[in-house]
C-alpha positions as a Python dict, from the first residue, in 0.01 Angstrom:
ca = {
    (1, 'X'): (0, 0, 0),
    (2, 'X'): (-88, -312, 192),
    (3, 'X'): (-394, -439, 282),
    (4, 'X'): (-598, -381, 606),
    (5, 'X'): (-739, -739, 723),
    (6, 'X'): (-993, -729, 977),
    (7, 'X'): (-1189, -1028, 1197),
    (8, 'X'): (-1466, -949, 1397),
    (9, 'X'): (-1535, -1165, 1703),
    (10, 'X'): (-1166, -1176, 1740),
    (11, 'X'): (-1116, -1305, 2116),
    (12, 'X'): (-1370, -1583, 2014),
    (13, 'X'): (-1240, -1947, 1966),
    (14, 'X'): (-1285, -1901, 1538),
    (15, 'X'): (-1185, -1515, 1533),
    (16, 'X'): (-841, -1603, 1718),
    (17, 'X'): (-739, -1862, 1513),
    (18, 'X'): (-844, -1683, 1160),
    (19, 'X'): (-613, -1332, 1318),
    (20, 'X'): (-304, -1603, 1428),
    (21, 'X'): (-311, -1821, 1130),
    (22, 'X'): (-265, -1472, 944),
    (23, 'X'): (4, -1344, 1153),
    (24, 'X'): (187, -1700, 1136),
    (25, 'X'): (146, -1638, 723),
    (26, 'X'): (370, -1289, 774),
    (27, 'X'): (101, -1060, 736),
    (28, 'X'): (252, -777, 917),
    (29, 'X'): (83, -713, 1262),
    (30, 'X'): (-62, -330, 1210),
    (31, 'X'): (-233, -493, 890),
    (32, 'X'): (-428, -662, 1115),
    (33, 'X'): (-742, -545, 1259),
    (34, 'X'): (-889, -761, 1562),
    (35, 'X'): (-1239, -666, 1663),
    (36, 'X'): (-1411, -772, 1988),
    (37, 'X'): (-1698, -671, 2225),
    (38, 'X'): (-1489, -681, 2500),
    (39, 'X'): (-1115, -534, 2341),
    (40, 'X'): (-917, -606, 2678),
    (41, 'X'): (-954, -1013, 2563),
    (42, 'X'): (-705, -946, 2313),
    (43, 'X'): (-410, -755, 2505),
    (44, 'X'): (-206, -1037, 2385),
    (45, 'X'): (-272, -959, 2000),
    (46, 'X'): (-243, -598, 2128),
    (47, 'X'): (95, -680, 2265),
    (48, 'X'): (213, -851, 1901),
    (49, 'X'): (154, -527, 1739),
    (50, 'X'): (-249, -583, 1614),
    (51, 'X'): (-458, -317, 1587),
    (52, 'X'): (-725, -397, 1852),
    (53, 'X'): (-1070, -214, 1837),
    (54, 'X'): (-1396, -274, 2013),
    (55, 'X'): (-1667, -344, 1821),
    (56, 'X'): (-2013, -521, 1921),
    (57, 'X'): (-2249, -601, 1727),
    (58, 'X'): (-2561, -477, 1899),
    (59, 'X'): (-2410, -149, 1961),
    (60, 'X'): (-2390, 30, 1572),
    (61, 'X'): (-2254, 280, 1669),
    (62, 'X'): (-1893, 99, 1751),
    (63, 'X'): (-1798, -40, 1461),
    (64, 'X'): (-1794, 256, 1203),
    (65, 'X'): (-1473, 294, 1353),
    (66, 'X'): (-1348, -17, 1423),
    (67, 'X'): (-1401, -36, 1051),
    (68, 'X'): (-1205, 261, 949),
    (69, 'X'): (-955, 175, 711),
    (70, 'X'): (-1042, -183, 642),
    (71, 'X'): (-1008, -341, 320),
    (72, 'X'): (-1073, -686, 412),
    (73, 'X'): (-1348, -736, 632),
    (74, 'X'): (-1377, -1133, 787),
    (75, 'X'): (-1785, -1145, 990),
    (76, 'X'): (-1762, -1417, 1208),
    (77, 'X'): (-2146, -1474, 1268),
    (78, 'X'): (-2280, -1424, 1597),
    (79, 'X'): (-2333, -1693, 1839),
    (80, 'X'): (-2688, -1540, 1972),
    (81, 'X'): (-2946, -1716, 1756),
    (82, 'X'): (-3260, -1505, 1688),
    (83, 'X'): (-3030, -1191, 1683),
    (84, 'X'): (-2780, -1251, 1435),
    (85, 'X'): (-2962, -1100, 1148),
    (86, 'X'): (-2956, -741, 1297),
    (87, 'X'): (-2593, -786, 1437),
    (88, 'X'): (-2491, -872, 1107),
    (89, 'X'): (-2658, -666, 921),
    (90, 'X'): (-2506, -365, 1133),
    (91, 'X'): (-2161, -491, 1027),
    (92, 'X'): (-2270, -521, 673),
    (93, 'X'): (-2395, -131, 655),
    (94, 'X'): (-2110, 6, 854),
    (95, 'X'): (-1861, -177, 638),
    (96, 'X'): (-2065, -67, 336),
    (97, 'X'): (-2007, 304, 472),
    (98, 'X'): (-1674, 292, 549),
    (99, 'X'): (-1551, 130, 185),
    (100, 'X'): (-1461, -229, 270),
    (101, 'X'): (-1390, -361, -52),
    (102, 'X'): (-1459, -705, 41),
    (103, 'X'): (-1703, -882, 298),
    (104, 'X'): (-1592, -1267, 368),
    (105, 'X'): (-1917, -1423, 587),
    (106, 'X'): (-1888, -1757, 829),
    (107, 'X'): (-2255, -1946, 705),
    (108, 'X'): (-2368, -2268, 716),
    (109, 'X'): (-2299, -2561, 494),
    (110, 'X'): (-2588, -2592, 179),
    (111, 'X'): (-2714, -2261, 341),
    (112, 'X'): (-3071, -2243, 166),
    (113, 'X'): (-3101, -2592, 78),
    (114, 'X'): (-3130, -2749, 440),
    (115, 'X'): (-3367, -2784, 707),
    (116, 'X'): (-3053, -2754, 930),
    (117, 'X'): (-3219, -2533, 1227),
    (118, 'X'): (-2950, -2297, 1229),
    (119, 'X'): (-2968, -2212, 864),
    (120, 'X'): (-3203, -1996, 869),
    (121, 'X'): (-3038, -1659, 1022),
    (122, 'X'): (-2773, -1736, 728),
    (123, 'X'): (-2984, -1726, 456),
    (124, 'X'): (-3117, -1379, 522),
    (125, 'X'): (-2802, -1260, 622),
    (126, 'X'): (-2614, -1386, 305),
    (127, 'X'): (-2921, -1226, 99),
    (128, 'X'): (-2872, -938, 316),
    (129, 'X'): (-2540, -970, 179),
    (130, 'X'): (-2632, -971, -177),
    (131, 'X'): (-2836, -633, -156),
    (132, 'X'): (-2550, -442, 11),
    (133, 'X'): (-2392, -472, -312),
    (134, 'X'): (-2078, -495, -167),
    (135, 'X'): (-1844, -759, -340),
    (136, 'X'): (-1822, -1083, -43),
    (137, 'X'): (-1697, -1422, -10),
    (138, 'X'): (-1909, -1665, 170),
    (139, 'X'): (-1750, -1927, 406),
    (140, 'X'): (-2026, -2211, 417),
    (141, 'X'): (-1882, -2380, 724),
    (142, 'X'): (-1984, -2752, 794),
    (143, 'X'): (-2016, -2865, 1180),
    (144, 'X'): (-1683, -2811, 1364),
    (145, 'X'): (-1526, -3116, 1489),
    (146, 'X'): (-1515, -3006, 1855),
    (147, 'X'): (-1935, -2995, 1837),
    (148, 'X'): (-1844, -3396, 1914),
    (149, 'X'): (-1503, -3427, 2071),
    (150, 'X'): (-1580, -3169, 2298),
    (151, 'X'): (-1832, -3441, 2463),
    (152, 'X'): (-1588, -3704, 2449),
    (153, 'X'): (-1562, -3707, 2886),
    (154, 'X'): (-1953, -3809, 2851),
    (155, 'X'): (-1866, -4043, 2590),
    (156, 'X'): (-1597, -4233, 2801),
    (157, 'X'): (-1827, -4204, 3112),
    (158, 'X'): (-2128, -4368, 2951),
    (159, 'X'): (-1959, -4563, 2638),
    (160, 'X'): (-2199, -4431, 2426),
    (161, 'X'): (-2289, -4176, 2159),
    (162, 'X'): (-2665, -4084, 2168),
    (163, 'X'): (-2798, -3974, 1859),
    (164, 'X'): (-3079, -4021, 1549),
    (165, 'X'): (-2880, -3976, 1212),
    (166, 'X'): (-2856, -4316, 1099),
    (167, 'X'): (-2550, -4414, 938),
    (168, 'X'): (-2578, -4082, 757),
    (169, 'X'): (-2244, -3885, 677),
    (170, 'X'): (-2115, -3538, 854),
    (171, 'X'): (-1885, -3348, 669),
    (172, 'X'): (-1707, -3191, 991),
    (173, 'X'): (-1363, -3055, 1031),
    (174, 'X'): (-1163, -2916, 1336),
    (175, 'X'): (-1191, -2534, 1400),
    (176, 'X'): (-857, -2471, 1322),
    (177, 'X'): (-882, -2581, 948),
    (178, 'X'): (-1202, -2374, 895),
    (179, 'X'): (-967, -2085, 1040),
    (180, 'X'): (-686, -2167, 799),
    (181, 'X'): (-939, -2157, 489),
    (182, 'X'): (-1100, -1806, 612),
    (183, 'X'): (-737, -1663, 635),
    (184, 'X'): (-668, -1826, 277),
    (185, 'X'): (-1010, -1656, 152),
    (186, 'X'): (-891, -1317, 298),
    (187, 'X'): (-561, -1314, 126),
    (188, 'X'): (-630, -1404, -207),
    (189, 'X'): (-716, -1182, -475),
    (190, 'X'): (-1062, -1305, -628),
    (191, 'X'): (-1335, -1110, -846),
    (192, 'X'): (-1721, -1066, -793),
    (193, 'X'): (-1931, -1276, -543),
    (194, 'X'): (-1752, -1605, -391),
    (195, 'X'): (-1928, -1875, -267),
    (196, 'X'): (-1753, -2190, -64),
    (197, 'X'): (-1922, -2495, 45),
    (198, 'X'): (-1644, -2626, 334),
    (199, 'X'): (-1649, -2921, 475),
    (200, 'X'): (-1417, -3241, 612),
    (201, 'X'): (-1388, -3617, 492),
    (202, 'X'): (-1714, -3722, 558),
    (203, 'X'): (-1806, -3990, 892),
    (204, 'X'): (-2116, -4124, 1013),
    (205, 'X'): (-2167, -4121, 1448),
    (206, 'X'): (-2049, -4507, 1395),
    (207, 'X'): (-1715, -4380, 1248),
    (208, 'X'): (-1683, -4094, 1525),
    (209, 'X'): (-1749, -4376, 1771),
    (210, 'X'): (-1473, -4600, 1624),
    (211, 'X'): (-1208, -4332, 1623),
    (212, 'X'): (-1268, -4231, 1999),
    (213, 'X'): (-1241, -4594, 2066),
    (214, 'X'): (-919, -4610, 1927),
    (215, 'X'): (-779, -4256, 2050),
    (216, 'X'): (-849, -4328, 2341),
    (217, 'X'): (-862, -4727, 2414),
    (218, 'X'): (-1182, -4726, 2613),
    (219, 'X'): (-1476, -4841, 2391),
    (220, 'X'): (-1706, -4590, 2272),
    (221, 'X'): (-2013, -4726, 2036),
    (222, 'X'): (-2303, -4544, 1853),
    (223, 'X'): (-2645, -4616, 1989),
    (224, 'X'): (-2855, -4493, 1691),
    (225, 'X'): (-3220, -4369, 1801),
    (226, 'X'): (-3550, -4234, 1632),
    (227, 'X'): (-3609, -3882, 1669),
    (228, 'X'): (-3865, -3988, 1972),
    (229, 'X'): (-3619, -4171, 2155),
    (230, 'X'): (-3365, -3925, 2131),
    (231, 'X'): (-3580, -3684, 2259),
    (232, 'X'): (-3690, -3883, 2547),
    (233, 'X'): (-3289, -3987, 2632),
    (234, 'X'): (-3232, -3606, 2627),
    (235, 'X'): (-3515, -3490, 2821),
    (236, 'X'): (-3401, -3751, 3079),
    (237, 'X'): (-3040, -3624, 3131),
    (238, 'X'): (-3215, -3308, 3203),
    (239, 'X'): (-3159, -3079, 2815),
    (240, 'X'): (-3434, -2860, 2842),
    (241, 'X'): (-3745, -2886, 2601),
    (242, 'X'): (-3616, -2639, 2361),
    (243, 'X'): (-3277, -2781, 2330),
    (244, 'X'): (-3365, -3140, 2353),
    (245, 'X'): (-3610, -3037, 2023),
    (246, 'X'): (-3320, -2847, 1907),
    (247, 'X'): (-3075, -3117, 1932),
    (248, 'X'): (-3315, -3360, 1737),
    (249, 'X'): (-3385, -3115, 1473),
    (250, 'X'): (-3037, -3108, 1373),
    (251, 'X'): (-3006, -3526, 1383),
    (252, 'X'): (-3309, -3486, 1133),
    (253, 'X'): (-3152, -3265, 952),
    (254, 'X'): (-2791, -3483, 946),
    (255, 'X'): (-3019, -3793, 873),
    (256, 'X'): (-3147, -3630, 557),
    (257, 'X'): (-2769, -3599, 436),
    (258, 'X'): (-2790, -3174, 448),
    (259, 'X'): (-2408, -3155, 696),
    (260, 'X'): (-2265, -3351, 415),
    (261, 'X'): (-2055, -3245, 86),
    (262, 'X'): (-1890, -3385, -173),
    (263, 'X'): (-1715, -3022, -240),
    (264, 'X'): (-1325, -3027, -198),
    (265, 'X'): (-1357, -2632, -181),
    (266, 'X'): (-1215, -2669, 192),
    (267, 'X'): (-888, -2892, 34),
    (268, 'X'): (-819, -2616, -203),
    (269, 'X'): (-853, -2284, 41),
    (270, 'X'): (-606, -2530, 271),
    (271, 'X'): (-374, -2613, -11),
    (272, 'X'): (-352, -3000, 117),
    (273, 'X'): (-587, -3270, 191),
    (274, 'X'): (-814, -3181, 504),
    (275, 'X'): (-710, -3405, 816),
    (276, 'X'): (-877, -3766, 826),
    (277, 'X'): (-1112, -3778, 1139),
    (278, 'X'): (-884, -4058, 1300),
    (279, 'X'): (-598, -3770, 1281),
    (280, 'X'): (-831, -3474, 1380),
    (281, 'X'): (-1026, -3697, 1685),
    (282, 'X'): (-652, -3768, 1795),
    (283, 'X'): (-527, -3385, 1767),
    (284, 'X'): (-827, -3238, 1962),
    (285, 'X'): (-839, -3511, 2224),
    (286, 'X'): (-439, -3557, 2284),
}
């Protein structure tokens, strides 16, 4: 019998691309399960045959069936920070309950070894993880790619990057690979607890700044700030005070190195060489 693959947060931006890359690798469609708070986003997975099932995260008592059946279960994290721990941790115990064999988990790169703002949420979910007992793959996912080139109209506008990471490295990738590797961690047939630390070649803001530049042909350079600075630019282009603190937390957090890896776990889940950032800035800004 074949195995039931299901992705939760399917009509997000991550959750699409994980249930497409595995269609595109000929998992049959009605092996697919594609979960969503809002199932009418994915009529068009619907229409391809996937088995489309509402299930939301604050709301328990929909996903012990969007569950049923699933070996495979793929918990895209939730993008509501200060919440995520009791979404996913509903997920976890209804998966638990309904005998998924396997629980693969979207964290954060060095999750519990960073000051990385976000990291937080993942650590007690992946220990939340750990107690269920159930056996789980964790996807340790460094900053997406598009957390930058989706800013690139600002950059063009102003010629600048703002930022206060030094010439420190960030291990970023495009979406679309960290989809590829999830579908590759679904498939395969592994034993016990899984842990992956994913990440691109690594580039510093100077790099990113030099590859827009020559994407695009309109000069882009890094303007490298202290933490105060950055704050102040921020708070002048009107971020609020809790994102503008936000936004320098992570820099401090990038600055001290913890977005960056030397693991080639991402290379091997893709089966090739992750895409240089000259190649990925020109692919998500063509």
């Amino acid at each position: 019998m074949s195995q039931v693959y299901a992705v939760t947060g399917a009509s997000g931006h991550l959750g699409r691309l994980v249930v497409a890359e595995l269609l595109d690798r000929g998992v049959e469609a009605n092996s697919v399960v594609a979960i969503a708070r809002t199932p009418g986003k994915l009529d068009d997975l619907a229409e391809r045959g996937v088995r489309v099932r509402e299930g939301d995260y604050d709301r328990p008592e929909t996903l012990t069936a969007a569950l049923s059946g699933v070996d495979r279960l793929l918990l895209v994290s939730g993008s509501e920070i200060g919440r995520r721990v009791p979404q996913h941790t509903a997920v976890i115990e209804a998966a638990k309950a309904g005998g998924v064999r396997r629980i693969l988990y979207t964290s954060v790169l060095r999750a519990g070894d960073t000051g990385n703002p976000v990291a937080p949420e993942h650590v007690e979910t992946e220990r939340v993880l750990r107690e269920a007992g159930v056996p789980h793959t964790v996807l340790r996912n460094g900053w997406y790619l598009e957390v930058y080139t989706d800013q690139a109209d600002q950059y063009l506008r102003t010629g600048r990057i703002l930022g206060a990471t030094g010439a420190a490295l960030i291990s970023a990738a495009p979406r679309a690979e960290y989809a590829a590797a999830a579908a590759s961690a679904l498939l395969e047939d592994v034993d016990g607890d899984v842990v992956y630390e994913l990440g691109g070649p690594g580039f510093s803001l100077a790099d990113l700044a030099v590859a827009v530049t020559d994407v695009t042909g309109t000069e882009v350079v890094y303007e490298d700030l202290t933490p105060e600075a950055y704050h102040s630019a921020l708070s002048e282009a009107g971020v609020d005070e809790g994102t503008a603190g936000f936004l320098v937390a992570i820099d401090r957090s990038i600055a001290d190195g913890e977005l960056a890896t030397d693991s080639e776990d991402l290379g091997r889940l893709l089966g090739r060489a992750p895409a240089s950032l000259g190649e990925a800035v020109r692919s998500l800004l063509r």
